[in-house]
LUMVEX-29189 format. One record per residue (C-alpha): y, x, z negated; residue in three letters; residue number from 1. Coordinates in nm, 2 decimals. Example, Ala and Ser with C-alpha at 12.3 -4.5 7.8 and 13.67 -1.06 7.14 Angstrom:
2
<<-0.45, 1.23, -0.78>, Ala, 1>
<<-0.11, 1.37, -0.71>, Ser, 2>
***
This chain:
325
<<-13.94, 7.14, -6.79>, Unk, 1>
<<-14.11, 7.39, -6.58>, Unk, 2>
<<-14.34, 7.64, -6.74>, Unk, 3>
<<-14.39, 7.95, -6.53>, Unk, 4>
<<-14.67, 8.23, -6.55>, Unk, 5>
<<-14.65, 8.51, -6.33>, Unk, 6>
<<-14.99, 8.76, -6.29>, Unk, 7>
<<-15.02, 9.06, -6.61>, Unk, 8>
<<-15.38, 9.09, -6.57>, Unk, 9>
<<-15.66, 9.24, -6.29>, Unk, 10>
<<-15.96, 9.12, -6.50>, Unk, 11>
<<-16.07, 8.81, -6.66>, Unk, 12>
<<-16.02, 8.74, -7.03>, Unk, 13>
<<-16.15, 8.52, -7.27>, Unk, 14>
<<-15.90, 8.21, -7.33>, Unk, 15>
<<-16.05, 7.90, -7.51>, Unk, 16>
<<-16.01, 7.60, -7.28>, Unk, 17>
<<-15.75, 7.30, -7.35>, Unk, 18>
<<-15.85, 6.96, -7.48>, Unk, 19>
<<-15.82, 6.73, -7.14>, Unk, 20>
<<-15.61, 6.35, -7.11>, Unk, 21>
<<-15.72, 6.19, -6.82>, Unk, 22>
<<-15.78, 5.89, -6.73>, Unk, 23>
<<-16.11, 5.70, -6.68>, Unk, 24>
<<-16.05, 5.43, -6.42>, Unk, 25>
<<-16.30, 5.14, -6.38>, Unk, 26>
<<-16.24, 5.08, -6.02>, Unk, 27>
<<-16.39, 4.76, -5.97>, Unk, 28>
<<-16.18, 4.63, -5.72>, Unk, 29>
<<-16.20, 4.67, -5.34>, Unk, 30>
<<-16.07, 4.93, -5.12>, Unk, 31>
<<-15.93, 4.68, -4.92>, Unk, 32>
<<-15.73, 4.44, -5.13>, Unk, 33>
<<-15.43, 4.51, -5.38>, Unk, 34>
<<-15.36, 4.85, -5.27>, Unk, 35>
<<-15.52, 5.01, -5.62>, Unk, 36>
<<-15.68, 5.28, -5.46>, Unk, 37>
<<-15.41, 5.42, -5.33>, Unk, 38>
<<-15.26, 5.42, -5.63>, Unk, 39>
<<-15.53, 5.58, -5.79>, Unk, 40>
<<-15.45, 5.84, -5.50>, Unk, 41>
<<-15.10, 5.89, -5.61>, Unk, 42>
<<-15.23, 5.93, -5.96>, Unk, 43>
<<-15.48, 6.20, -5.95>, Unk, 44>
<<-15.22, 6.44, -5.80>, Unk, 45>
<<-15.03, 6.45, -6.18>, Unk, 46>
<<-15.26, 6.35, -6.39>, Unk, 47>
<<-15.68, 6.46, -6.47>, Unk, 48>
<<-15.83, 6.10, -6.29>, Unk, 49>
<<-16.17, 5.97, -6.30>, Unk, 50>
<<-16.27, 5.64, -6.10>, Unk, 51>
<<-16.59, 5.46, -6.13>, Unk, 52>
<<-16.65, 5.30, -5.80>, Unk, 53>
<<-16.87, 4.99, -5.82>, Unk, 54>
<<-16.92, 4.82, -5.48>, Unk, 55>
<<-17.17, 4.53, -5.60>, Unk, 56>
<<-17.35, 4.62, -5.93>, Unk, 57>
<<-17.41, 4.90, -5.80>, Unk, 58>
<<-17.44, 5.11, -5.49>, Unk, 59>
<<-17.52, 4.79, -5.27>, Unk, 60>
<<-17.80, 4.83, -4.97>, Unk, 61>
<<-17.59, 4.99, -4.70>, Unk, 62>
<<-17.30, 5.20, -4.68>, Unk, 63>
<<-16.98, 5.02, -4.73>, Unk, 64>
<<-16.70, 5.22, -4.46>, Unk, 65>
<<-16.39, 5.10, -4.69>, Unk, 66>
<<-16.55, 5.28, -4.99>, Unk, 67>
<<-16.67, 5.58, -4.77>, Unk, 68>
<<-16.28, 5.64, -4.65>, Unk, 69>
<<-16.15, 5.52, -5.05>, Unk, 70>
<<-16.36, 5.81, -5.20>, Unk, 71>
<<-16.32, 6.04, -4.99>, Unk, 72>
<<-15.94, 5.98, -5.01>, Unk, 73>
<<-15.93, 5.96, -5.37>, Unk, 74>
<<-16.15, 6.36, -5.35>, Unk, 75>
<<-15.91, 6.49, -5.14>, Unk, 76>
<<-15.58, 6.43, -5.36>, Unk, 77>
<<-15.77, 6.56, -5.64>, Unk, 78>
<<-15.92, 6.25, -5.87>, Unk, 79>
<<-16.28, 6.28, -5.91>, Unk, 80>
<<-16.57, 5.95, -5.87>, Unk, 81>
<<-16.86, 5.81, -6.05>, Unk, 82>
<<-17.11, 5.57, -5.91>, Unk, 83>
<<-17.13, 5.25, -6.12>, Unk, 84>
<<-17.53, 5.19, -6.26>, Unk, 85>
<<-17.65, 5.01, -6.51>, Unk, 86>
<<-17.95, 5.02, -6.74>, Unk, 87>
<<-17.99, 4.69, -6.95>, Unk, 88>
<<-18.00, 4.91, -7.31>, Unk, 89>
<<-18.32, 5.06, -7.13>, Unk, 90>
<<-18.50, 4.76, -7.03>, Unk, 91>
<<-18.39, 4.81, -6.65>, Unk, 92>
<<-18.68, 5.02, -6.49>, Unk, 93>
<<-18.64, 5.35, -6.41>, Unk, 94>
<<-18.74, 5.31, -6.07>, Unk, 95>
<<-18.49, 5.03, -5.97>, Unk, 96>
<<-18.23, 5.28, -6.14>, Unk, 97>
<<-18.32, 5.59, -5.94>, Unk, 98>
<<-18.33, 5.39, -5.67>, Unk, 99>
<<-17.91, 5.31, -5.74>, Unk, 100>
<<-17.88, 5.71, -5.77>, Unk, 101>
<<-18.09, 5.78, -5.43>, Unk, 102>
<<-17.87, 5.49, -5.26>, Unk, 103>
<<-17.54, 5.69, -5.42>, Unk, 104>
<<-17.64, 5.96, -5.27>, Unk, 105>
<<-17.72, 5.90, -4.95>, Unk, 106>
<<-17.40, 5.68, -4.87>, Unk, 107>
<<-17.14, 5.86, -5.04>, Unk, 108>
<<-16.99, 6.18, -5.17>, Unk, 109>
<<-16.93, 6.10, -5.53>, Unk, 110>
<<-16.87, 6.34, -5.83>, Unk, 111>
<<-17.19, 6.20, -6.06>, Unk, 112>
<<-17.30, 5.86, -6.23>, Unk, 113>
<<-17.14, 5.61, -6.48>, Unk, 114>
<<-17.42, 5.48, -6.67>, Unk, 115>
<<-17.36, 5.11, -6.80>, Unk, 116>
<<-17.53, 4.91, -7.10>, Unk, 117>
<<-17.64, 5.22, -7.27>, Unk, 118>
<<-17.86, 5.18, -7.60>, Unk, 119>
<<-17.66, 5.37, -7.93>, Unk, 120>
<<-17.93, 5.38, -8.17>, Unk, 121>
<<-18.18, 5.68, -8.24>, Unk, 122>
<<-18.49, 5.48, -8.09>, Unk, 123>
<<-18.73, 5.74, -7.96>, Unk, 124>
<<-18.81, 5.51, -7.69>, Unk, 125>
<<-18.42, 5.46, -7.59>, Unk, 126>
<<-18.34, 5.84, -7.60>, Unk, 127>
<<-18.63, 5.96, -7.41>, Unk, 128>
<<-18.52, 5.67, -7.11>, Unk, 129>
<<-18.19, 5.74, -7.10>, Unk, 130>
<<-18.34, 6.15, -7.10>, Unk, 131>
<<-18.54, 6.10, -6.83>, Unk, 132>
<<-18.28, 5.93, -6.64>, Unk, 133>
<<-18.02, 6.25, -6.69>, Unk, 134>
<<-18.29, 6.48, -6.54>, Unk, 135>
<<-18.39, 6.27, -6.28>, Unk, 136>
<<-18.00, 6.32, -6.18>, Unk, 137>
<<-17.96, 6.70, -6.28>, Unk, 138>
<<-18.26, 6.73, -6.02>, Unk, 139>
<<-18.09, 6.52, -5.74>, Unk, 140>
<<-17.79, 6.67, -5.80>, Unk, 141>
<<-17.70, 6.96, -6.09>, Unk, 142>
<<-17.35, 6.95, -6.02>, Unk, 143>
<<-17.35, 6.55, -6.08>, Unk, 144>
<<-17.15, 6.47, -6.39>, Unk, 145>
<<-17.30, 6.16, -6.63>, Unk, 146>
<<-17.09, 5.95, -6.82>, Unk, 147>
<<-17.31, 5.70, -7.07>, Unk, 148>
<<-17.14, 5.39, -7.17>, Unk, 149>
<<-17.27, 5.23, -7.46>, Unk, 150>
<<-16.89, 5.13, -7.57>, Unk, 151>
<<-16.90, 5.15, -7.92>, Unk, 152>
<<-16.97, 5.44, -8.14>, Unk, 153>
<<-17.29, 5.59, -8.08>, Unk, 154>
<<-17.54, 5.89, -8.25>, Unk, 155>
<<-17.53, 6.26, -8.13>, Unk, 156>
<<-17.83, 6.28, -8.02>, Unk, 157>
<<-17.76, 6.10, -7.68>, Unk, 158>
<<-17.51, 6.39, -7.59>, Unk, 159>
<<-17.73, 6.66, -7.77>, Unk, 160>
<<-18.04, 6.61, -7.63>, Unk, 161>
<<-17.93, 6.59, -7.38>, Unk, 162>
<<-17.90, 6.20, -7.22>, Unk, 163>
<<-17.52, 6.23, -7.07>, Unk, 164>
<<-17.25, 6.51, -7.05>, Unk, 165>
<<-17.01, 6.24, -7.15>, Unk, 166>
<<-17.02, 5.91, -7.35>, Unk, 167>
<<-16.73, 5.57, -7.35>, Unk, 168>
<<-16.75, 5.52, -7.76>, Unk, 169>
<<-16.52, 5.23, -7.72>, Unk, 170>
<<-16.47, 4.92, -7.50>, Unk, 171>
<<-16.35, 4.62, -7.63>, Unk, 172>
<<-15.97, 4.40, -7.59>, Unk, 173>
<<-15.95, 4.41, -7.97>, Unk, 174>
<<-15.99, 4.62, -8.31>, Unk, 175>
<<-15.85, 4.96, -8.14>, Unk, 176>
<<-15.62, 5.03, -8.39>, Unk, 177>
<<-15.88, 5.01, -8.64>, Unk, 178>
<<-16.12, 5.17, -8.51>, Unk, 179>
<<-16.27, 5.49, -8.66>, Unk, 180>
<<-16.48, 5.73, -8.41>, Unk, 181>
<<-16.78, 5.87, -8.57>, Unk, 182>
<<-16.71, 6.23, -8.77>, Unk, 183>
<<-16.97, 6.43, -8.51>, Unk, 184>
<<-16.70, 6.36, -8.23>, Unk, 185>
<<-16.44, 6.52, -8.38>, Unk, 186>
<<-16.58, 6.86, -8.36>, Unk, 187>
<<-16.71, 6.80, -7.98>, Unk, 188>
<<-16.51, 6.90, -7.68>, Unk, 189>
<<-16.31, 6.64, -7.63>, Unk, 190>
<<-16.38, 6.55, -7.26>, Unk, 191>
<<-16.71, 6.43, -7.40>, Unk, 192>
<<-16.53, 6.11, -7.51>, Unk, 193>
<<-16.37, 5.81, -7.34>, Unk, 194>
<<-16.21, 5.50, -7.44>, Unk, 195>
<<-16.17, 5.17, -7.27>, Unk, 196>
<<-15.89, 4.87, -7.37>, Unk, 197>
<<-15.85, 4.60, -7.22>, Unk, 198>
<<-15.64, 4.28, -7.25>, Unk, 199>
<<-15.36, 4.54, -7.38>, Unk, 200>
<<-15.06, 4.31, -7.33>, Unk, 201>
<<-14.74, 4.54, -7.29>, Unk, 202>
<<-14.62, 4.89, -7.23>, Unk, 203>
<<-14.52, 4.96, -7.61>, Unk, 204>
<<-14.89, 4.89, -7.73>, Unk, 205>
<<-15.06, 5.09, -7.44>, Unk, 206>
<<-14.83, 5.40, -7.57>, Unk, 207>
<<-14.96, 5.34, -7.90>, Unk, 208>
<<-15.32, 5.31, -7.80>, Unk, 209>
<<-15.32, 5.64, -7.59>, Unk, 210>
<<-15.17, 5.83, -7.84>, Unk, 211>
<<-15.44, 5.68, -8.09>, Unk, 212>
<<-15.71, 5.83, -7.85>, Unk, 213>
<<-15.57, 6.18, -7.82>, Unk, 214>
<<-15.57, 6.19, -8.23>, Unk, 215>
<<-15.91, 6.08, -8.21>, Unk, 216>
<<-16.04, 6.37, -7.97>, Unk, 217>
<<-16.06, 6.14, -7.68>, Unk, 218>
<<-16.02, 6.32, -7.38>, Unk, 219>
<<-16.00, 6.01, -7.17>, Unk, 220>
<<-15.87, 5.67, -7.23>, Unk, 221>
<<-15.77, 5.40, -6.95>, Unk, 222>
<<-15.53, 5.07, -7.15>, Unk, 223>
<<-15.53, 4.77, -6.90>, Unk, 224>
<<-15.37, 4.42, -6.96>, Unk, 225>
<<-15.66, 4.27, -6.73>, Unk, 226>
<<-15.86, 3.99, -6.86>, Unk, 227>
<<-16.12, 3.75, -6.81>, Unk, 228>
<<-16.50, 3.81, -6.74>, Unk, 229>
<<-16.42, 4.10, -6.50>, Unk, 230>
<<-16.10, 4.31, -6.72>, Unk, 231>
<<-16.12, 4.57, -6.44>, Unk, 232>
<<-16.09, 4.45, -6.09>, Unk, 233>
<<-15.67, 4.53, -6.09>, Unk, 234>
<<-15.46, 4.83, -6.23>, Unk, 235>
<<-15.23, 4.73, -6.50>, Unk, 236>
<<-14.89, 4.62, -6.45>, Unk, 237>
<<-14.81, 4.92, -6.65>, Unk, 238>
<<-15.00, 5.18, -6.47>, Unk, 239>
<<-14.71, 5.35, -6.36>, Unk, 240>
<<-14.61, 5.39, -6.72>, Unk, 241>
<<-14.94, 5.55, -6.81>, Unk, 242>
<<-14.99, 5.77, -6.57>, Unk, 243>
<<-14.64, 5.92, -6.69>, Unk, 244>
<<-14.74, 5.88, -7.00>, Unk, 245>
<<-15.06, 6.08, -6.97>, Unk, 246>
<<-14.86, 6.33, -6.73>, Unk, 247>
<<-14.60, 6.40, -7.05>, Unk, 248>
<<-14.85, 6.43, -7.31>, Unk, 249>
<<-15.01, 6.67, -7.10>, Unk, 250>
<<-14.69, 6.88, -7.07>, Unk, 251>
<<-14.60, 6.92, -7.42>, Unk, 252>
<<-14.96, 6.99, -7.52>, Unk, 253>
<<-14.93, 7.25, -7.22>, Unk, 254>
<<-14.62, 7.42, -7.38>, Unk, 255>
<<-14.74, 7.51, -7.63>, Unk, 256>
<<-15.00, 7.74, -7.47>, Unk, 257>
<<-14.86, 7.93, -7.18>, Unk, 258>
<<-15.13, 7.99, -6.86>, Unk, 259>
<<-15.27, 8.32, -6.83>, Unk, 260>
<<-15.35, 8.46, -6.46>, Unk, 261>
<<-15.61, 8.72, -6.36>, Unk, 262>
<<-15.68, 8.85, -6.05>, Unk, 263>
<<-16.01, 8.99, -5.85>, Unk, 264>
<<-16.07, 9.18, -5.52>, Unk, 265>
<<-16.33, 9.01, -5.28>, Unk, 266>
<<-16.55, 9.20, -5.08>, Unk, 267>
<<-16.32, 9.04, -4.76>, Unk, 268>
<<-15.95, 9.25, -4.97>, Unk, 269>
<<-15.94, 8.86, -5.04>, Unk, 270>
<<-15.71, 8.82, -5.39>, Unk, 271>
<<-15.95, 8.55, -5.58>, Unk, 272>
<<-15.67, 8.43, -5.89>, Unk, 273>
<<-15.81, 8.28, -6.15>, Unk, 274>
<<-15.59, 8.02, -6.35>, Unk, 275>
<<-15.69, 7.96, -6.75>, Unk, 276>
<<-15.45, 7.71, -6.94>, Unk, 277>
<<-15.38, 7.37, -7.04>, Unk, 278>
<<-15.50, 7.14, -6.85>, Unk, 279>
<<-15.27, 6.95, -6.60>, Unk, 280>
<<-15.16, 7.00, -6.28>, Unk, 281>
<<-15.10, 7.32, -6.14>, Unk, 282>
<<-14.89, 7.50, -5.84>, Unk, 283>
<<-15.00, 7.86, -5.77>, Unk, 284>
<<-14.67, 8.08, -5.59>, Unk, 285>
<<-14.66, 8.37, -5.41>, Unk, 286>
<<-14.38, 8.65, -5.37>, Unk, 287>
<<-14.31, 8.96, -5.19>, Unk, 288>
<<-14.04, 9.03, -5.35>, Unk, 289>
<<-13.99, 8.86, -5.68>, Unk, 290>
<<-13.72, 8.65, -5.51>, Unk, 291>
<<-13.88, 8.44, -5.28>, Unk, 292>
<<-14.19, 8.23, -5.38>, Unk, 293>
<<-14.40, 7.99, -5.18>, Unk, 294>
<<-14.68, 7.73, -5.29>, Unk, 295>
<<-14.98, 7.82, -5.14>, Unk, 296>
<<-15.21, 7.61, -5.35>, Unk, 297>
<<-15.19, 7.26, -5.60>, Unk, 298>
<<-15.49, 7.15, -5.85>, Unk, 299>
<<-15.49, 6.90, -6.11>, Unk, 300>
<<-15.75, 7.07, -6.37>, Unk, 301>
<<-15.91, 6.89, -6.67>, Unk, 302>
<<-16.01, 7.18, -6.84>, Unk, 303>
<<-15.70, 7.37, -6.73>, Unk, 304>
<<-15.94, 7.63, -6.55>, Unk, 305>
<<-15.97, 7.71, -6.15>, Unk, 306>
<<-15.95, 7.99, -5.89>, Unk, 307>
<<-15.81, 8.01, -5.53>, Unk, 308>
<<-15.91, 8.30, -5.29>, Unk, 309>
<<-15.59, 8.37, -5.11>, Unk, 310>
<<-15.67, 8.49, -4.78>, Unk, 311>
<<-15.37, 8.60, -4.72>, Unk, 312>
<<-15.33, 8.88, -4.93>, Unk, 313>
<<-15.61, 9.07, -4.70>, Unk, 314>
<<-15.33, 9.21, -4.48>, Unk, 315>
<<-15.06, 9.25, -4.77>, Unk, 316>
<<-14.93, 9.56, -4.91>, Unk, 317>
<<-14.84, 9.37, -5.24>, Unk, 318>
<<-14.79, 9.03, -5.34>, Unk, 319>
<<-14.71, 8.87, -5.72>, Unk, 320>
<<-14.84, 8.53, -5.81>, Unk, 321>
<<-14.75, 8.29, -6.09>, Unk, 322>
<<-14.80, 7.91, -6.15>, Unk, 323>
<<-14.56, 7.63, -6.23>, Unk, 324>
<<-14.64, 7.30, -6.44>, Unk, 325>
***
């Protein structure tokens, strides 16, 4: 079902943001073999998509061209990418691990870091590392996002501090439907939380476990039925499935809460519109007369927040927008 929202508004409001599902992809396969990144591709145009790229333990010594062409790809149809990294619960120096981040930067256009084998305890020693390390990026890069993994539940102070803007309380192939996320997560935004399964065998128990994950103010969760010492180096035979999955749940949470448009004059006569909802993806249409609409810009939002600046409208003597989800 479509859910429409024309413009009623020439200022911004205040609207709370939605509660994201995405999905958190461990990309740790190769551009070149299986197809999976174009798949990821197709994916990020319906559904919030995060990949974590991981060319050899890490950024490698040299740019890789097949990764270079996959992110940039993967950017364009609106997924977003972390650099894989990884600490050894703090005993990796921080100099070989800067070094990762300097190497990330310099070779590719990524979206931030995934930081692997993260400590969870309250260690003074472990929270000031993993500190250090989150400024060290924030200074390379402030709009750099930085997702800890320690992939079991974890104390608030990591995200507090803070150490990450993001944290993977659970990665195991067993115990999910037991498993009990710590009370402090449930009143955090819930795109501070992932969740990783693997060895899920079957599309009945990956519905189960992603439903589990939105009632346990997960914001992202990825369900593979890939094994063996590397659970993450193909999609899952039912990644299809998920995605539609994810792309459902996200339009019934989204219909409940209708988007609200505002609209801003640039400096240019530019019409910026700004888009506040659920998040999901988005078409924003244009009409002269109320009749006739045209798409004149898509976005696949996590927070269920964007703008466009329609140039168009500088010559216009009226034009009405709305979106469609």
């Amino acid at each position: 079902m479509l859910r429409l929202a024309s413009l009623c508004v020439l200022s911004p409001g205040e609207v709370p943001s939605a509660s994201a599902t995405g999905i958190l992809v461990p990309a740790y396969f190769s551009p070149l073999s299986g197809g999976y990144w174009d798949e990821l591709n197709g994916a990020a145009d319906r559904v919030p998509l995060i990949a974590i790229m991981n060319p050899n333990n890490g950024p490698s010594t040299s740019v890789n061209p097949s990764y270079t062409a996959a992110v940039n790809a993967l950017r364009n149809a609106g997924g977003r990418v972390l650099g894989y990294i990884y600490s050894s619960y703090s005993a990796r120096p921080l100099t070989d691990v800067e070094a990762d981040i300097d190497r990330y930067q310099a070779f590719y256009v990524i979206d931030g870091l995934f930081v692997d084998e993260m400590t969870n305890d309250s260690d003074a020693t472990h929270l000031a590392y993993y500190e250090e390390l989150y400024r060290y990026v924030k200074m390379k890069q402030p709009a750099y996002v930085v997702v800890g993994n320690p992939g079991a539940n974890t104390v608030s102070s990591y995200l507090a501090r803070p150490t990450v803007d993001g944290l993977v309380t659970f990665e195991n192939n067993a115990g999910y439907p037991q498993y009990m996320p710590d009370v402090w997560t449930q009143t955090q935004p819930a795109t501070a939380f992932s969740h990783l399964c693997y060895d899920v065998p079957g599309a009945d128990t990956m519905t189960n476990y992603v439903q589990l994950a939105i009632g346990r103010n997960a914001g992202y969760i990825y369900v593979t039925d890939d094994r063996g010492s590397n659970p993450w180096d193909t999609l899952p035979s039912y990644w299809l499935a998920e995605v539609g999955l994810v792309e459902v749940l996200n339009r019934q949470a989204a219909s409940n809460r209708p988007p609200v448009l505002n609209l801003t004059v640039e400096t240019n006569r530019a019409a910026r519109v700004g888009v506040i909802g659920a998040s999901g993806r988005y078409v924003l249409e244009v009409s002269m007369d109320l009749s006739h609409w045209t798409p004149i810009a898509t976005n696949v939002s996590a927070t269920g927040q964007f703008q466009f600046s329609d140039a168009g409208a500088t010559n216009s003597p009226g034009r009405v927008y709305r979106t469609v989800q």
